[in-house]
Backbone as ProteinMPNN parsed JSONL, in Angstrom:
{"seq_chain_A": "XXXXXXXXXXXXXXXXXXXXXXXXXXXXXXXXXXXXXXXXXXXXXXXXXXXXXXXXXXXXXXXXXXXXXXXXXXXXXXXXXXXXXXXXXXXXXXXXXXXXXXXXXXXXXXXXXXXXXXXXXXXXXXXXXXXXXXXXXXXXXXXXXXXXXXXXXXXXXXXXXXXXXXXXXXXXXXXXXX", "coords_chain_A": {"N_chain_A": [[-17.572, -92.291, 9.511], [-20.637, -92.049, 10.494], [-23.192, -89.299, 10.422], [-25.806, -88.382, 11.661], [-27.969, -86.048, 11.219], [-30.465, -83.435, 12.939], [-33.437, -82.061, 11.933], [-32.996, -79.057, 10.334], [-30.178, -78.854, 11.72], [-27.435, -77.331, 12.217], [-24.651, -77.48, 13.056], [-22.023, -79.728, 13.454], [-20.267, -81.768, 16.108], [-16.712, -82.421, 15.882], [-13.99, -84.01, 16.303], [-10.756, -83.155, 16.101], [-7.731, -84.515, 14.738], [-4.534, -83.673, 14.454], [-1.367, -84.142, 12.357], [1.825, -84.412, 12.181], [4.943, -85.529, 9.442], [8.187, -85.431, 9.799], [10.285, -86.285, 8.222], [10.871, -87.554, 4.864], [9.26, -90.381, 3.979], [10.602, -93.84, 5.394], [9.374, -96.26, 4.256], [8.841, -98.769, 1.665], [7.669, -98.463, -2.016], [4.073, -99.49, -2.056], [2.344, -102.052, -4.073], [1.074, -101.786, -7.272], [-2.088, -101.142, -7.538], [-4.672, -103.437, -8.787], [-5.82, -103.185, -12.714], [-5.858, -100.259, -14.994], [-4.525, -98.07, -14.133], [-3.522, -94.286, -12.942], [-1.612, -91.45, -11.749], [-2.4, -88.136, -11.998], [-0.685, -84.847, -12.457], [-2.825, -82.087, -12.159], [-3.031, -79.63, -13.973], [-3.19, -75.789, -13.276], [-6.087, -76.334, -12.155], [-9.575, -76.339, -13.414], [-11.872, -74.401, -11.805], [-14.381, -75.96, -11.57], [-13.877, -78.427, -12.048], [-12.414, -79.066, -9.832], [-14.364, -78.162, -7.75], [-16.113, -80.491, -8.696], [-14.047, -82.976, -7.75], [-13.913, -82.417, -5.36], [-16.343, -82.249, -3.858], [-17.222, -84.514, -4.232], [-15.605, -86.407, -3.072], [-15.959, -85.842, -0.971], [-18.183, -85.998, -0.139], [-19.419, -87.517, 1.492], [-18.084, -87.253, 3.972], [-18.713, -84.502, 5.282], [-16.895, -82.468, 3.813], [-16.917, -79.089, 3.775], [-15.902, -76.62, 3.904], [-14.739, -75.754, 1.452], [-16.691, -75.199, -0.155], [-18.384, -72.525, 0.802], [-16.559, -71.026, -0.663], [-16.634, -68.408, -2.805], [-16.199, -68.97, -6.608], [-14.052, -67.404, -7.205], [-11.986, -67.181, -4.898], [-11.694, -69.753, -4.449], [-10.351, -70.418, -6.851], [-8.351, -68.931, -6.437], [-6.864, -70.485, -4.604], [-6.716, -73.016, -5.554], [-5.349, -72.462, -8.151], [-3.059, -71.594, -7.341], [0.267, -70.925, -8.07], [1.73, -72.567, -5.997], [0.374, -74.31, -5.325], [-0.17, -77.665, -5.729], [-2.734, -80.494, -6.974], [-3.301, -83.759, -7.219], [-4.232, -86.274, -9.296], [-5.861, -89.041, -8.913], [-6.666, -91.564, -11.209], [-8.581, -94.088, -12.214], [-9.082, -97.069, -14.366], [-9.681, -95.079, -16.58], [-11.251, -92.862, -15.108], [-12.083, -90.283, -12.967], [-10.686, -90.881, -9.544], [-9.664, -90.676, -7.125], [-8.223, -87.506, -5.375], [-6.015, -85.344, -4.138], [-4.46, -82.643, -2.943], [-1.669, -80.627, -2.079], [0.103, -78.1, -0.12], [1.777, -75.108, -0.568], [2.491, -73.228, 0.392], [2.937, -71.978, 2.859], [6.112, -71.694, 4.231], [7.023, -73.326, 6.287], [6.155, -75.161, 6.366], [5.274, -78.409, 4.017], [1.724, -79.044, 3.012], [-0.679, -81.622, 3.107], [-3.655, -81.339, 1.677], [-5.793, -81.532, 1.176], [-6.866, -85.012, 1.035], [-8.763, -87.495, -0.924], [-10.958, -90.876, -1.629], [-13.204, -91.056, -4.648], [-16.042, -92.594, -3.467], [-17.16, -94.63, -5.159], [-14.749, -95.719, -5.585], [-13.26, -96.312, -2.622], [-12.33, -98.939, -0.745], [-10.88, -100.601, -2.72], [-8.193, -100.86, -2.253], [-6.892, -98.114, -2.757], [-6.039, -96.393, -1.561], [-4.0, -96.632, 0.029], [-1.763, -96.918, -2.058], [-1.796, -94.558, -3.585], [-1.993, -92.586, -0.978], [0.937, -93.19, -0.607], [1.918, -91.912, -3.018], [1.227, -89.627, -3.141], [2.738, -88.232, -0.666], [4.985, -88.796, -1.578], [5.082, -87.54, -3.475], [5.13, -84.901, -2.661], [7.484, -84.316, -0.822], [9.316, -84.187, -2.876], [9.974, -81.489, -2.881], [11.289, -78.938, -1.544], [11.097, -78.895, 1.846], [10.781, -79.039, 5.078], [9.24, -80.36, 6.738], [5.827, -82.365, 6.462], [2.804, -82.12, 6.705], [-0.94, -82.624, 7.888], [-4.238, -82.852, 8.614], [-7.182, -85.07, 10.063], [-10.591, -85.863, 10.923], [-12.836, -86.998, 13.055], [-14.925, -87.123, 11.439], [-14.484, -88.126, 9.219], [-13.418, -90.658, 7.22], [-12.967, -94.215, 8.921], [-10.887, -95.158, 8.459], [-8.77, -93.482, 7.937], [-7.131, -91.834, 9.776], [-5.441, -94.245, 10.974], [-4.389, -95.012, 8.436], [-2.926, -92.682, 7.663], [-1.161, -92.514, 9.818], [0.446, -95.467, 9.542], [1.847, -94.569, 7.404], [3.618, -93.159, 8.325], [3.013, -90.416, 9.542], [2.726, -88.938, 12.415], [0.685, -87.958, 15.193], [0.344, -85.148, 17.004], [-0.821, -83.287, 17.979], [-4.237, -82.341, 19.302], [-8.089, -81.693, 18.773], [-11.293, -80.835, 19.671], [-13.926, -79.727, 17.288], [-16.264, -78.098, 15.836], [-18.204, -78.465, 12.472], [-19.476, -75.908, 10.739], [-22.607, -76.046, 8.88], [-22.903, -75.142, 5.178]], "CA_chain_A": [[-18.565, -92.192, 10.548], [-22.115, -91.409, 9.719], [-23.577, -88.737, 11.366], [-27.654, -88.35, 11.578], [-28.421, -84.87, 11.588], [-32.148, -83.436, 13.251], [-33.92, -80.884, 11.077], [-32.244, -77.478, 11.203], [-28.878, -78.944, 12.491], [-26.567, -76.657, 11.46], [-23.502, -77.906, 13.535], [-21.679, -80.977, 13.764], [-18.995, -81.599, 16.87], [-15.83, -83.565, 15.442], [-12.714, -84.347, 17.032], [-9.308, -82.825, 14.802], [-6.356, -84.982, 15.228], [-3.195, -82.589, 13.704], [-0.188, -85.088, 12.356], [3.247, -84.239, 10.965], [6.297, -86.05, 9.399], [9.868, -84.323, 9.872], [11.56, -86.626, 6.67], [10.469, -88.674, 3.715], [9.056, -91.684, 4.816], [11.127, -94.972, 4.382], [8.105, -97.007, 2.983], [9.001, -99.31, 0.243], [6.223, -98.199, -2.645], [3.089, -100.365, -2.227], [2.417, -102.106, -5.349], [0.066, -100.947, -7.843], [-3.543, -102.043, -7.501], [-4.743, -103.983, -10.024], [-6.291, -102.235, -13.671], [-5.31, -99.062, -15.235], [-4.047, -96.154, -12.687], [-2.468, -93.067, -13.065], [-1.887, -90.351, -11.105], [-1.834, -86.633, -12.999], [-1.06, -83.232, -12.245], [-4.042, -81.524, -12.668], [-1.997, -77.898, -14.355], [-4.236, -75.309, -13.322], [-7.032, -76.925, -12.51], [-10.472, -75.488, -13.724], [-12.493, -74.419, -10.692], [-15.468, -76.643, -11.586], [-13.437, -79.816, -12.067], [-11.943, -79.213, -8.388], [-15.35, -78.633, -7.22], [-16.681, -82.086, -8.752], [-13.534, -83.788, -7.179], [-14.161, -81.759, -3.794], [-17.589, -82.531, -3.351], [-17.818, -86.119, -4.484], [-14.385, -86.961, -2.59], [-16.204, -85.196, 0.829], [-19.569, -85.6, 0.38], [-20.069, -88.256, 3.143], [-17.481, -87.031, 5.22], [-18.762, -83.274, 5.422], [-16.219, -81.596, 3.328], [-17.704, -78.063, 3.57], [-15.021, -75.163, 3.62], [-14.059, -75.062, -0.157], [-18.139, -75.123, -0.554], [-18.422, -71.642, 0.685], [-15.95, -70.105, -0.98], [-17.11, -67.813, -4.456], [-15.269, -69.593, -7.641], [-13.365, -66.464, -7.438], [-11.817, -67.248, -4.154], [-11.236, -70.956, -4.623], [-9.639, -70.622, -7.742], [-6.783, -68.473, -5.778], [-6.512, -71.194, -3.892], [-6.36, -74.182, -6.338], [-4.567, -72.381, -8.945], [-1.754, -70.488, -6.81], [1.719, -71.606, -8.03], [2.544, -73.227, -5.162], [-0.619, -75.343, -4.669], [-0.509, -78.448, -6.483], [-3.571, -80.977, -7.56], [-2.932, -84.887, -8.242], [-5.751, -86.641, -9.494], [-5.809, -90.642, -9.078], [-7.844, -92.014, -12.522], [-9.138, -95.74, -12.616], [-9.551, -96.968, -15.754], [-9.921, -94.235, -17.076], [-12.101, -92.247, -14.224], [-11.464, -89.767, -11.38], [-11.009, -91.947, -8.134], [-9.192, -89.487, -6.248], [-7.942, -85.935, -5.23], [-4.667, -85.135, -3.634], [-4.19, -81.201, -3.028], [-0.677, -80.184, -1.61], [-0.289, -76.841, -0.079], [3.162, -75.21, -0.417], [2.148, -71.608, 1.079], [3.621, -71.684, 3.906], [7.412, -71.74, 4.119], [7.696, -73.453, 7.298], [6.014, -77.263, 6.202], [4.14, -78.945, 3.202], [0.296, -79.517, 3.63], [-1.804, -82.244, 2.762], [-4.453, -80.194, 2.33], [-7.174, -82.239, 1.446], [-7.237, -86.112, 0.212], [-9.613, -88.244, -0.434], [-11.618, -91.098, -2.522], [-14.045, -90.913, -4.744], [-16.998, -92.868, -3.073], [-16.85, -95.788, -5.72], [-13.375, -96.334, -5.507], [-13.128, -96.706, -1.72], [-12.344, -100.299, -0.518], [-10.525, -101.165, -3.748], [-6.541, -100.793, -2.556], [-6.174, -97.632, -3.571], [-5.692, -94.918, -0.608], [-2.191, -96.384, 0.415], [-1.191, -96.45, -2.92], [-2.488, -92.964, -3.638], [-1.166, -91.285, -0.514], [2.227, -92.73, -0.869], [2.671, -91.065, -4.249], [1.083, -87.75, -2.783], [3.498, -87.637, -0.034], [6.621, -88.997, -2.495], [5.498, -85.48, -4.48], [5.331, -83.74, -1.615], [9.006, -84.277, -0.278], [9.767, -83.524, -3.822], [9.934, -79.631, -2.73], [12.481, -78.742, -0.442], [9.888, -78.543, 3.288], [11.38, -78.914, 6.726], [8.348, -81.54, 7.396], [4.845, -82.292, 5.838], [1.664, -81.735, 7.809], [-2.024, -83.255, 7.178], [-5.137, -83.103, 9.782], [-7.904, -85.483, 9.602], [-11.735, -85.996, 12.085], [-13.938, -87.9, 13.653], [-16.054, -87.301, 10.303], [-13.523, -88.525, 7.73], [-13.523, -92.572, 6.726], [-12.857, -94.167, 10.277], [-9.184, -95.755, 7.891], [-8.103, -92.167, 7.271], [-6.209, -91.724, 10.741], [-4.579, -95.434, 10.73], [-3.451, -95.663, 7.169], [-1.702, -91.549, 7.786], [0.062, -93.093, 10.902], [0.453, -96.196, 8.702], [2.812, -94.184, 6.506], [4.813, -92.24, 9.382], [2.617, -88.99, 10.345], [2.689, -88.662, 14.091], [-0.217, -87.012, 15.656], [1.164, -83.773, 17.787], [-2.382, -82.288, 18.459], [-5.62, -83.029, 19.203], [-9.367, -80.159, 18.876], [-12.747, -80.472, 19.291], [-14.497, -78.278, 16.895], [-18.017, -77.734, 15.056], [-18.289, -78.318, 11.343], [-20.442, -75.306, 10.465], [-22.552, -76.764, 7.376], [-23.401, -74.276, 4.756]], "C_chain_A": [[-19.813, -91.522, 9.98], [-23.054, -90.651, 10.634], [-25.154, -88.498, 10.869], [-27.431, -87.03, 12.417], [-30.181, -84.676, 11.773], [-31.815, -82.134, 12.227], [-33.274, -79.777, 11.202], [-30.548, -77.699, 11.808], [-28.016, -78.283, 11.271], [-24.885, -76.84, 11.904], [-23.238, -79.029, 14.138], [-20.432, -81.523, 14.779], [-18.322, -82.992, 16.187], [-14.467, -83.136, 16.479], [-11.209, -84.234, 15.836], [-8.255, -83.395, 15.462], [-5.356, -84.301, 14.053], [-1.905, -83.835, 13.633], [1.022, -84.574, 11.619], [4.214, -85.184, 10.611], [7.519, -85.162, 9.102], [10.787, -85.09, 8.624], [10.801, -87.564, 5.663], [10.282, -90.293, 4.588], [10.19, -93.07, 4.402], [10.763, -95.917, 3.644], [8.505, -97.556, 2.441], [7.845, -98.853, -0.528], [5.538, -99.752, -2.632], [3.01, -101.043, -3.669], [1.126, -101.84, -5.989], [-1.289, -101.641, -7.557], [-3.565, -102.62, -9.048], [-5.797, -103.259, -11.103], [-5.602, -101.053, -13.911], [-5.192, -97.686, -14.485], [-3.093, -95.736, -13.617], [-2.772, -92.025, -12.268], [-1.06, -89.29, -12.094], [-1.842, -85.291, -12.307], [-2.112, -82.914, -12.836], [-3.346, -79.768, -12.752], [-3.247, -76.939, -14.295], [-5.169, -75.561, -13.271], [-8.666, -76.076, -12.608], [-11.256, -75.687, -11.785], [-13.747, -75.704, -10.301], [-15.254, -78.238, -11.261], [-13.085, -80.235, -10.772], [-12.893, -79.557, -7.56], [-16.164, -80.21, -7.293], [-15.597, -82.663, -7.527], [-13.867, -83.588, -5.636], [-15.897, -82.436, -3.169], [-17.986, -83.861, -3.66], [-16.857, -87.226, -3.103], [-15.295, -86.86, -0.49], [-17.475, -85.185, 0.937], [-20.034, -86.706, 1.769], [-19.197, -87.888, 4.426], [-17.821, -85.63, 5.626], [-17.485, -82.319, 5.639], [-17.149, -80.477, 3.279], [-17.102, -76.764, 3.385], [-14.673, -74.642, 2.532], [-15.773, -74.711, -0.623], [-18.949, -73.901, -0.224], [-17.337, -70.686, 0.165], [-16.681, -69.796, -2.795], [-16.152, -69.215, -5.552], [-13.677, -68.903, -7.232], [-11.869, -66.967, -6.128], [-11.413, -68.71, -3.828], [-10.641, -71.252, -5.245], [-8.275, -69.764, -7.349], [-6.007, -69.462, -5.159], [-5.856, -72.295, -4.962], [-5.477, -73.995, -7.305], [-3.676, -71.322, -8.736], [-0.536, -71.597, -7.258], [1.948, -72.826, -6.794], [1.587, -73.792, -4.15], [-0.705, -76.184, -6.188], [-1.575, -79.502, -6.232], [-3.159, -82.654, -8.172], [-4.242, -85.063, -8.226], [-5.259, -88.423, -9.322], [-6.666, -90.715, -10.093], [-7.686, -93.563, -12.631], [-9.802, -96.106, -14.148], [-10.519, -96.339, -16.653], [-10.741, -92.593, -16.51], [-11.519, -91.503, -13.157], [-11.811, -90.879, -10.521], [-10.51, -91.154, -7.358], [-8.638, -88.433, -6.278], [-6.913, -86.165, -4.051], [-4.288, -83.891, -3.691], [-3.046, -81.076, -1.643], [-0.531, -79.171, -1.871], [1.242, -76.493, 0.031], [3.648, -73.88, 0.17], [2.944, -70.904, 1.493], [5.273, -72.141, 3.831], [7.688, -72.916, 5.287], [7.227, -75.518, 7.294], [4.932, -76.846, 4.762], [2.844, -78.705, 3.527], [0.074, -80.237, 2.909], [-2.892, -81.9, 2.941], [-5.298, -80.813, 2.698], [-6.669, -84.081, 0.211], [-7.855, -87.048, 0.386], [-9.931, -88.929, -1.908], [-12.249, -91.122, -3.109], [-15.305, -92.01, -4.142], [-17.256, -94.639, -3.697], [-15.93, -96.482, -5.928], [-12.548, -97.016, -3.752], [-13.05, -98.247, -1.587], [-11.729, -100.711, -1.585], [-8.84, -100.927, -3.679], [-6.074, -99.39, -2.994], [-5.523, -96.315, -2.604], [-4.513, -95.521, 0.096], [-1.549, -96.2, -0.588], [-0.9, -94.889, -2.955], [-1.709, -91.875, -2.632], [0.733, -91.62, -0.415], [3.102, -92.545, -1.612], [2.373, -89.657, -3.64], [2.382, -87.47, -2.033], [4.889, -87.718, -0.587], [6.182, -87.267, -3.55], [5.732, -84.727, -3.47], [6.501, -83.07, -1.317], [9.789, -84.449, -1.281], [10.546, -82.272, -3.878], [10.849, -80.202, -1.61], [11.267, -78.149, 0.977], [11.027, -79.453, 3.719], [10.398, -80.499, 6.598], [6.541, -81.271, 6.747], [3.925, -82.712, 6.886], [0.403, -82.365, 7.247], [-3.024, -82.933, 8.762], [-5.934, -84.195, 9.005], [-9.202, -85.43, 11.004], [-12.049, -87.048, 11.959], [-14.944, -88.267, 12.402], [-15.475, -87.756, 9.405], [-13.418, -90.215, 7.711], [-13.288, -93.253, 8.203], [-10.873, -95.249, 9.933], [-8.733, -94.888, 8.104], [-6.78, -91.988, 8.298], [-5.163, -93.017, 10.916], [-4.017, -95.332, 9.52], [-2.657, -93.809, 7.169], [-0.351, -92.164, 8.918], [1.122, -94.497, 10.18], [2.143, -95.566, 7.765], [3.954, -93.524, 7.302], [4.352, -90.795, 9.785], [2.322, -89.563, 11.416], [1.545, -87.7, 14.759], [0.581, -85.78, 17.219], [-0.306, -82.983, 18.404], [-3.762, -82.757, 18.487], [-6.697, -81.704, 19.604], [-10.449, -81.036, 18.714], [-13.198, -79.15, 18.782], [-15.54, -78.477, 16.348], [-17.513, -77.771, 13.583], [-19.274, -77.431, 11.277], [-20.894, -75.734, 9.004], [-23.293, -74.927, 6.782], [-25.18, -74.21, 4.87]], "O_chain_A": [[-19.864, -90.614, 9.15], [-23.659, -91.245, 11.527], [-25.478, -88.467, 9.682], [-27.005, -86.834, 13.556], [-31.029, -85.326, 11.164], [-30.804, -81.527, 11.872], [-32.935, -79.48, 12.347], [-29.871, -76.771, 12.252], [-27.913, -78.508, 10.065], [-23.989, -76.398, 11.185], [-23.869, -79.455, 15.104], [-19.423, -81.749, 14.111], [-18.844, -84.086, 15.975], [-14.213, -82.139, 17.155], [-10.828, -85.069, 15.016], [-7.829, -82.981, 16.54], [-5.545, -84.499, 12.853], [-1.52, -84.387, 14.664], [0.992, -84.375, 10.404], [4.488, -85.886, 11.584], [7.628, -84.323, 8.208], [11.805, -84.577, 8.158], [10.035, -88.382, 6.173], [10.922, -90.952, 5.408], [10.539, -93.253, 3.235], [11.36, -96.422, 2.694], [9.379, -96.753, 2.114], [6.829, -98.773, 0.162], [6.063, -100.808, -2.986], [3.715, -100.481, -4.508], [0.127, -101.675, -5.289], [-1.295, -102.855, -7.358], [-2.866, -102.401, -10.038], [-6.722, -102.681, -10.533], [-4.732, -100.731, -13.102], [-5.782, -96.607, -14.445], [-2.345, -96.208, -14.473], [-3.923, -91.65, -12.043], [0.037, -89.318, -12.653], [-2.795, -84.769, -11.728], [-2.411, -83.356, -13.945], [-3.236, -78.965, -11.825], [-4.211, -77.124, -15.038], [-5.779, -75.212, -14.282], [-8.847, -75.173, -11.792], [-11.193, -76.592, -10.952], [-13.975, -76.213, -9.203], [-15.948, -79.021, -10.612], [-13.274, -81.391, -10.396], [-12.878, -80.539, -6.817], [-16.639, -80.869, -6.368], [-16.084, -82.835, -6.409], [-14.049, -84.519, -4.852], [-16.211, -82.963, -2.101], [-19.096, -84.274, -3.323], [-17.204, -88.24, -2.497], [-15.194, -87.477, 0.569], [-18.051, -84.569, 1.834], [-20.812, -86.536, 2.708], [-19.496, -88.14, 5.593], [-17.091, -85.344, 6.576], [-17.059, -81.72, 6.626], [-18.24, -80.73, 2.766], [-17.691, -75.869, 2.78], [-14.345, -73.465, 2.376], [-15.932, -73.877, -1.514], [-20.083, -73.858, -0.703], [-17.295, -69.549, 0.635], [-17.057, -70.606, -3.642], [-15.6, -70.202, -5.066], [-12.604, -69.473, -7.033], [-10.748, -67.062, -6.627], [-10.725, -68.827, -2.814], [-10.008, -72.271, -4.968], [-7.228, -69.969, -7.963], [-4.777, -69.44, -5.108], [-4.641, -72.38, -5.143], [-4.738, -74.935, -7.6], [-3.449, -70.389, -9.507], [-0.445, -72.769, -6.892], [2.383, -73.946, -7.06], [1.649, -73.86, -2.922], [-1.07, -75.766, -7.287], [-1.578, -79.687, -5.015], [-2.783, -82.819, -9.332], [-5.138, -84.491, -7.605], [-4.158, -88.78, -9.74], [-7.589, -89.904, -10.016], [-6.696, -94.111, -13.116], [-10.701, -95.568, -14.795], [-11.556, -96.696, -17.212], [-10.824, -91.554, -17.164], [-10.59, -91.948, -12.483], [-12.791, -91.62, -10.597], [-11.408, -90.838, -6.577], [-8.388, -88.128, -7.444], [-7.022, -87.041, -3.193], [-3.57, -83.748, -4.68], [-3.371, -81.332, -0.484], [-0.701, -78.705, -2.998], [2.0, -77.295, 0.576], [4.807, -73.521, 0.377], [3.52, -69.878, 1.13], [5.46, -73.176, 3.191], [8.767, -73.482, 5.113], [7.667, -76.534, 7.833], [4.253, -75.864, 4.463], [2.757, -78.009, 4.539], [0.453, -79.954, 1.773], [-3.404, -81.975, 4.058], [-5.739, -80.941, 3.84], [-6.3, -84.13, -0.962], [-7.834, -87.657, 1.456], [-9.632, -88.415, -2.986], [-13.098, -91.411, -2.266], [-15.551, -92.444, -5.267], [-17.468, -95.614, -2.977], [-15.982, -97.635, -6.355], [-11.643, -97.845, -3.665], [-13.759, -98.869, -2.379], [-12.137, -101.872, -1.593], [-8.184, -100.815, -4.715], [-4.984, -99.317, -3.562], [-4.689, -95.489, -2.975], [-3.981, -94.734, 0.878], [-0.638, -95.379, -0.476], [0.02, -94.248, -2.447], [-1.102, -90.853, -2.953], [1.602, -90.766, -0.236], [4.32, -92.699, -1.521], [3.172, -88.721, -3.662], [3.157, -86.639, -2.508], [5.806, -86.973, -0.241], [6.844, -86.352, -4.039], [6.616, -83.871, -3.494], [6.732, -81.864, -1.403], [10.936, -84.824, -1.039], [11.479, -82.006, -4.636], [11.055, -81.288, -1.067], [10.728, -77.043, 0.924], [11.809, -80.208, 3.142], [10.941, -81.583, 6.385], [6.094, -80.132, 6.613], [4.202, -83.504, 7.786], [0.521, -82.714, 6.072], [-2.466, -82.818, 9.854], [-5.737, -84.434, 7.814], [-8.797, -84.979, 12.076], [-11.775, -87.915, 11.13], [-15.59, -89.31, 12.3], [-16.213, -87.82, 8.422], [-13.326, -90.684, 8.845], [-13.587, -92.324, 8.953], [-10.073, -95.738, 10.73], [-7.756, -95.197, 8.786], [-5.628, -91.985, 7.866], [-3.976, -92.702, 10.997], [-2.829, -95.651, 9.568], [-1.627, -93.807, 6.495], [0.874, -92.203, 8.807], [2.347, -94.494, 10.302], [3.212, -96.164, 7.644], [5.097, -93.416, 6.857], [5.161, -90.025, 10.303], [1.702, -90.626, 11.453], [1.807, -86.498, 14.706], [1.255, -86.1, 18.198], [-0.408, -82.15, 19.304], [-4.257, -83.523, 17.66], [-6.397, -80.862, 20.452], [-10.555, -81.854, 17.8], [-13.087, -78.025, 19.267], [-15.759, -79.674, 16.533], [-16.463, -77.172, 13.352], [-20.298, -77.917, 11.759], [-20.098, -75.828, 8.07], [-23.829, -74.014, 7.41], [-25.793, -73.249, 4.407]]}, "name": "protein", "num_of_chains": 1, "seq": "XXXXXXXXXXXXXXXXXXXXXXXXXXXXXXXXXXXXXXXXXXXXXXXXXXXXXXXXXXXXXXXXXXXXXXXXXXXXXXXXXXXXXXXXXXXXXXXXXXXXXXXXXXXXXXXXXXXXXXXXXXXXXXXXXXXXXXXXXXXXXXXXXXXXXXXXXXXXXXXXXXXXXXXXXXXXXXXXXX"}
């Protein structure tokens, strides 16, 4: 969705739909797109590299929360044990970001995933999320969790349901932009 901001707009109202799944999906795996993929752990990933993927992955959808945080303060985040980092790479290139949150004891997160901008429309975000969520339910979780808005691709909510998240909640809230 493309939002047209006036001068000075500093807040954007979106609509948060909250989805969970309670077991591994039964899915058959999609088959691969066509050209060279891989998806990699990203081990530790440097703060900067996160930021590229973060801000290229969200710049039209107004990703903005990892964009005020210091390095200092993002890199707790990205490189805590028990937050992992896939990367999707197209021949040879980032195409996407896949950050699973493992924090909390009580479910997974999908924290944040998304494409890069040039890779959109090319087959690759069912692939993509149903290797994220096959790592996910890797770890021993109860049930894996994900939100998505009104501001995020207008696929994002169909192809999560698509896979077996269930929406359980629904918010209006304000993107505050930096």
């Amino acid at each position: 969705m493309t939002v047209q901001l006036k001068p000075g707009q500093k807040r954007i109202p979106t609509v948060v739909t909250f989805l969970d799944m309670g077991a591994k999906p039964a899915a058959l795996p999609p088959p691969m797109p066509k050209g060279k993929i891989a998806i990699i752990k990203a081990e530790n990933p440097p703060v900067h590299f996160y930021r590229y993927l973060y801000d290229t992955c969200g710049r039209d959808y107004y990703w903005v929360d990892r964009k005020k945080l210091t390095d200092a303060a993002l890199g707790s985040i990205v490189q805590h044990p028990k937050v992992e980092l896939f990367v999707l790479y197209a021949e040879g290139n980032p195409a996407g970001m896949a950050e699973l949150d493992f924090r909390e004891d009580d479910a997974g997160q999908l924290a944040y995933f998304g494409l890069l901008p040039e890779f959109v429309g090319r087959h690759f975000g069912y692939y993509f999320l149903y290797h994220s969520v096959m790592n996910a339910w890797a770890h021993n979780i109860p049930k894996l969790k994900v939100n998505t808005c009104t501001l995020d691709h207008p696929r994002a909510l169909p192809l999560y349901q698509r896979l077996g998240f269930v929406p359980y909640s629904r918010e209006d809230r304000y993107i505050e932009l930096p």
